[in-house]
Backbone bond lengths (Angstrom), bond angles and torsions (degrees), N, CA, C in turn:
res aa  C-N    CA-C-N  psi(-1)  N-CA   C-N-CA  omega(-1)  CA-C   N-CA-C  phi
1 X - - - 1.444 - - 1.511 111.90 -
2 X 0.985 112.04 47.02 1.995 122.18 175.69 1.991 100.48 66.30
3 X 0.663 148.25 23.45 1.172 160.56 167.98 1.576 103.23 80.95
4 X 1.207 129.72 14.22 1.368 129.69 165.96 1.257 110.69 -76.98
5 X 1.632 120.03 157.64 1.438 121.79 -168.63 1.714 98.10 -135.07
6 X 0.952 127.43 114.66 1.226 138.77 170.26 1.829 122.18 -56.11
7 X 1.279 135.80 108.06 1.286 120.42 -135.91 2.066 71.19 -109.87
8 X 1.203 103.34 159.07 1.876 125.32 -169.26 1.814 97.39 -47.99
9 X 1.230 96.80 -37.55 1.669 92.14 -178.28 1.676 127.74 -69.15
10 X 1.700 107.71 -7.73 1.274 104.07 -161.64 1.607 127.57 99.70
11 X 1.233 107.69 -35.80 1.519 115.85 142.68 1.101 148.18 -73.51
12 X 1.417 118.22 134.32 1.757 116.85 -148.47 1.602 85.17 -99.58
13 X 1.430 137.91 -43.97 1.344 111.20 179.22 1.619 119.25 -102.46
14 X 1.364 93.99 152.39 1.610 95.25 176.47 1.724 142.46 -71.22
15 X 1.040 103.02 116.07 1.813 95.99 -166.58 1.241 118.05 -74.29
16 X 1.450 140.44 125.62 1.301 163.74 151.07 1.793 102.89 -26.95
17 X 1.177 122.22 129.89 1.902 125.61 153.50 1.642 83.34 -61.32
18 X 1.472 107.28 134.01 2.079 118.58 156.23 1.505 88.91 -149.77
19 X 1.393 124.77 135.29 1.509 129.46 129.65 0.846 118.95 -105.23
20 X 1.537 113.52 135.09 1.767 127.34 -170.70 1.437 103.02 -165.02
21 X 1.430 109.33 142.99 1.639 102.26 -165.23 1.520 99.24 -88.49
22 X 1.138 148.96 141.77 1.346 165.71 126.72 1.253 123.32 -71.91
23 X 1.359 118.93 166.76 1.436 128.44 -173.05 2.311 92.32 -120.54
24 X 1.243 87.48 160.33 1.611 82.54 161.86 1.518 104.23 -145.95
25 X 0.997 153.36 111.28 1.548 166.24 -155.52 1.951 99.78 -109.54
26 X 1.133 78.82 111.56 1.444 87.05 170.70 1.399 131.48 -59.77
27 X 1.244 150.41 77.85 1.390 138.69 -152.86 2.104 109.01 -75.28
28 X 1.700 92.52 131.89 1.617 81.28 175.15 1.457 100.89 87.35
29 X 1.011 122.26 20.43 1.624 123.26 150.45 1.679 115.32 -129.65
30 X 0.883 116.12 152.04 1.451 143.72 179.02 1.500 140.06 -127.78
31 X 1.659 97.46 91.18 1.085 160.39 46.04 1.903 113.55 -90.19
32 X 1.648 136.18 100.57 1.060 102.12 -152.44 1.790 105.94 -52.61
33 X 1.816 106.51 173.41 1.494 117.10 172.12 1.270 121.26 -82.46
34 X 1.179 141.70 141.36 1.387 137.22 -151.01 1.542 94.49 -139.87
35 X 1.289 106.93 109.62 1.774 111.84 -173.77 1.696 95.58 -133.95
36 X 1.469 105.28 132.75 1.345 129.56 166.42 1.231 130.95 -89.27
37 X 1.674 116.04 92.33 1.520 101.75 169.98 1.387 126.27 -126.07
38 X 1.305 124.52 -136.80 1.395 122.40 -163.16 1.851 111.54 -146.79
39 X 1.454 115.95 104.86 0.940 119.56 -171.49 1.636 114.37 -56.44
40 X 1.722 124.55 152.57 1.405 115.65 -158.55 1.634 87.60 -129.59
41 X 1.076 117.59 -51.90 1.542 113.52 154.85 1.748 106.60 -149.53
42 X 1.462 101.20 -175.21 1.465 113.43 -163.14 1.398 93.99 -137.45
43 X 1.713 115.58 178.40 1.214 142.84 -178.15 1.163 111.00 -172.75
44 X 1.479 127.78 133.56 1.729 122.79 164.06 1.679 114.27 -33.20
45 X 1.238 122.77 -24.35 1.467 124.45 167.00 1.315 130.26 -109.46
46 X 0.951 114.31 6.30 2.195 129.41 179.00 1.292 136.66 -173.86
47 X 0.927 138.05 -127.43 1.321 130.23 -159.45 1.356 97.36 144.84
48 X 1.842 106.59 151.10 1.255 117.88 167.99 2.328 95.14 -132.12
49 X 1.173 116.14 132.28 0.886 113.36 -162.67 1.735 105.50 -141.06
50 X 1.424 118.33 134.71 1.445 116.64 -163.41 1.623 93.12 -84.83
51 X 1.255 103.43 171.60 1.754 98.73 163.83 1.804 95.74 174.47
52 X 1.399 96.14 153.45 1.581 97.35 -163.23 1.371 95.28 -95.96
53 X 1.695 146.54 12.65 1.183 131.46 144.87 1.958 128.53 -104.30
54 X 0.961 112.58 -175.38 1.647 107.63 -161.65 1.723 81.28 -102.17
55 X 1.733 99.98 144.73 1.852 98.28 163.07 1.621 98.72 -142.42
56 X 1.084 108.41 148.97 1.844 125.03 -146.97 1.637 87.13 -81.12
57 X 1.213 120.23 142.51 1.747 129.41 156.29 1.523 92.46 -42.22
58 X 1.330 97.91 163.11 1.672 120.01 177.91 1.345 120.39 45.96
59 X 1.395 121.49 12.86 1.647 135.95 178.87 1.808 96.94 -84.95
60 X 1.182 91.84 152.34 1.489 122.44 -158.22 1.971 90.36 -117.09
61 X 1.661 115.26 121.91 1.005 118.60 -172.28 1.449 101.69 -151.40
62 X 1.678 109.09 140.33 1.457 119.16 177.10 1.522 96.88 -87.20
63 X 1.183 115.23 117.81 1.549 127.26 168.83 1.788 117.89 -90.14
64 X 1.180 126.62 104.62 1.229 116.03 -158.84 1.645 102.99 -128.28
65 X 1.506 116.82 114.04 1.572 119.92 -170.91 1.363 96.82 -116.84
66 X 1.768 106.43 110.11 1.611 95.80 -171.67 1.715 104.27 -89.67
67 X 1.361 119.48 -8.20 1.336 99.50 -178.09 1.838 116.49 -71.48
68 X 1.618 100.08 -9.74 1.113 100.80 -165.67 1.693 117.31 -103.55
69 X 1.359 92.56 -3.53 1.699 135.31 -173.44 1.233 94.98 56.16
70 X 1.603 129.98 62.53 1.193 121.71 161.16 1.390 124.08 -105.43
71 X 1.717 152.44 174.11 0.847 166.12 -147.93 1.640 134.06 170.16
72 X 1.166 90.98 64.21 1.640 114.92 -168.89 1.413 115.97 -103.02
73 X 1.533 101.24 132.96 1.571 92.45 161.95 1.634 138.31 -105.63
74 X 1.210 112.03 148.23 1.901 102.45 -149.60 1.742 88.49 -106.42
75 X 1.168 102.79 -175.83 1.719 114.73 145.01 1.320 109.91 -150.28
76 X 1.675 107.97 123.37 1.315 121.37 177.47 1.670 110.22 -29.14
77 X 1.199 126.13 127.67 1.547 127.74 152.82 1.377 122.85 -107.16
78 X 1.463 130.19 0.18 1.354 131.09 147.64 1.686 106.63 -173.04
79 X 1.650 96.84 177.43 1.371 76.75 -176.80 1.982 99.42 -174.54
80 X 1.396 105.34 108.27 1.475 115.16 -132.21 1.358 100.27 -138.37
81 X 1.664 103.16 123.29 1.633 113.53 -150.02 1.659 88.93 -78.52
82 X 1.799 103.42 129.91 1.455 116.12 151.92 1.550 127.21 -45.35
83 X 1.598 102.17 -81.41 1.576 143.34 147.64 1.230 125.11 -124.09
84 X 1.625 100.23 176.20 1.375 114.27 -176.84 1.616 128.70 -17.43
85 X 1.798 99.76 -41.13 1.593 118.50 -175.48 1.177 108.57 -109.33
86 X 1.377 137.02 -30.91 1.619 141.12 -160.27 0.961 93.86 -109.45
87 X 1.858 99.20 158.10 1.448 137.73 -172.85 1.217 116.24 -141.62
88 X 1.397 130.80 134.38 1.148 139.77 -162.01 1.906 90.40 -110.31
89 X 1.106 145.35 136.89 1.459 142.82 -170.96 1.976 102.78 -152.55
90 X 1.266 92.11 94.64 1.783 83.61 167.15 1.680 112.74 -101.01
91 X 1.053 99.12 131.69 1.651 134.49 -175.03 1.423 98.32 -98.52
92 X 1.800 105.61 121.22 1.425 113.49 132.69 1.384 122.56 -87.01
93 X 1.689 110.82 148.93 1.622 109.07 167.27 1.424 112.11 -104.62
94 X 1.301 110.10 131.28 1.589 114.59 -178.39 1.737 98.27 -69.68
95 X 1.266 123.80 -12.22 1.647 102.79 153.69 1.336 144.13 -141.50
96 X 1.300 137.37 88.31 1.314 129.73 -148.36 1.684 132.14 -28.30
97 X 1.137 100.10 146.92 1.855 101.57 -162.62 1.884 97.61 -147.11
98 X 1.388 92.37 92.90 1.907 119.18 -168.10 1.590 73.21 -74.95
99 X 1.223 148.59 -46.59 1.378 124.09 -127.17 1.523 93.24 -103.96
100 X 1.610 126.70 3.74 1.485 119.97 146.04 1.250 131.83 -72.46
101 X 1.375 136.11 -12.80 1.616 140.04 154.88 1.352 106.71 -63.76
102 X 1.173 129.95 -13.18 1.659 128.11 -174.31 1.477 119.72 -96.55
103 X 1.234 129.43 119.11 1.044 135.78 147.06 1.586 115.51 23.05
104 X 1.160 134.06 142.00 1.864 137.95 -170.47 1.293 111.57 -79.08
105 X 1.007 157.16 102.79 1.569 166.64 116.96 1.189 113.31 20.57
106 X 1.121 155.86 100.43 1.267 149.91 155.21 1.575 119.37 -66.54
């Protein structure tokens, strides 16, 4: 299979534990929505990120990690109630970003 290995979940690369607070900006709303959460792990292609509001599959979101000075845009791929208040939200990024598995930048 091209030397890629398919990991049990369906994902071919492996995601890193990172917490880091992010923003997620709703794209295509007006005023866009501006929701704060907390990354749970990462991958050069996604993210799984907590956040205390719900965001719809196939939604289009500005993902913005300033410690990492990044500014990417994702599209929700699910998004699956913890509890009462939390949200579990996995994000694809329409472009890979290797330099989030790495160590924090000063």
């Amino acid at each position: 299979m091209g030397g890629r290995r398919f990991l049990p979940t369906g994902r071919v690369e492996h995601r890193i534990a990172k917490a880091e607070v992010v923003e997620l900006l709703h794209v295509g709303e007006s005023p866009p929505a501006k929701v704060e959460a907390i990354t749970e792990n990462v991958s050069p292609q996604g993210a799984r990120v907590i956040a205390d509001s719900v965001c719809a599959p196939g939604k289009v979101v500005r993902l913005n990690a300033p410690e990492e000075h990044l500014k990417l845009s994702a599209r929700v791929v699910y998004c699956q109630r913890l509890d009462e208040r939390k949200f579990a939200i996995g994000l694809q990024l329409e472009e890979r970003v290797e330099a989030w598995q790495k160590p924090f930048r000063s």
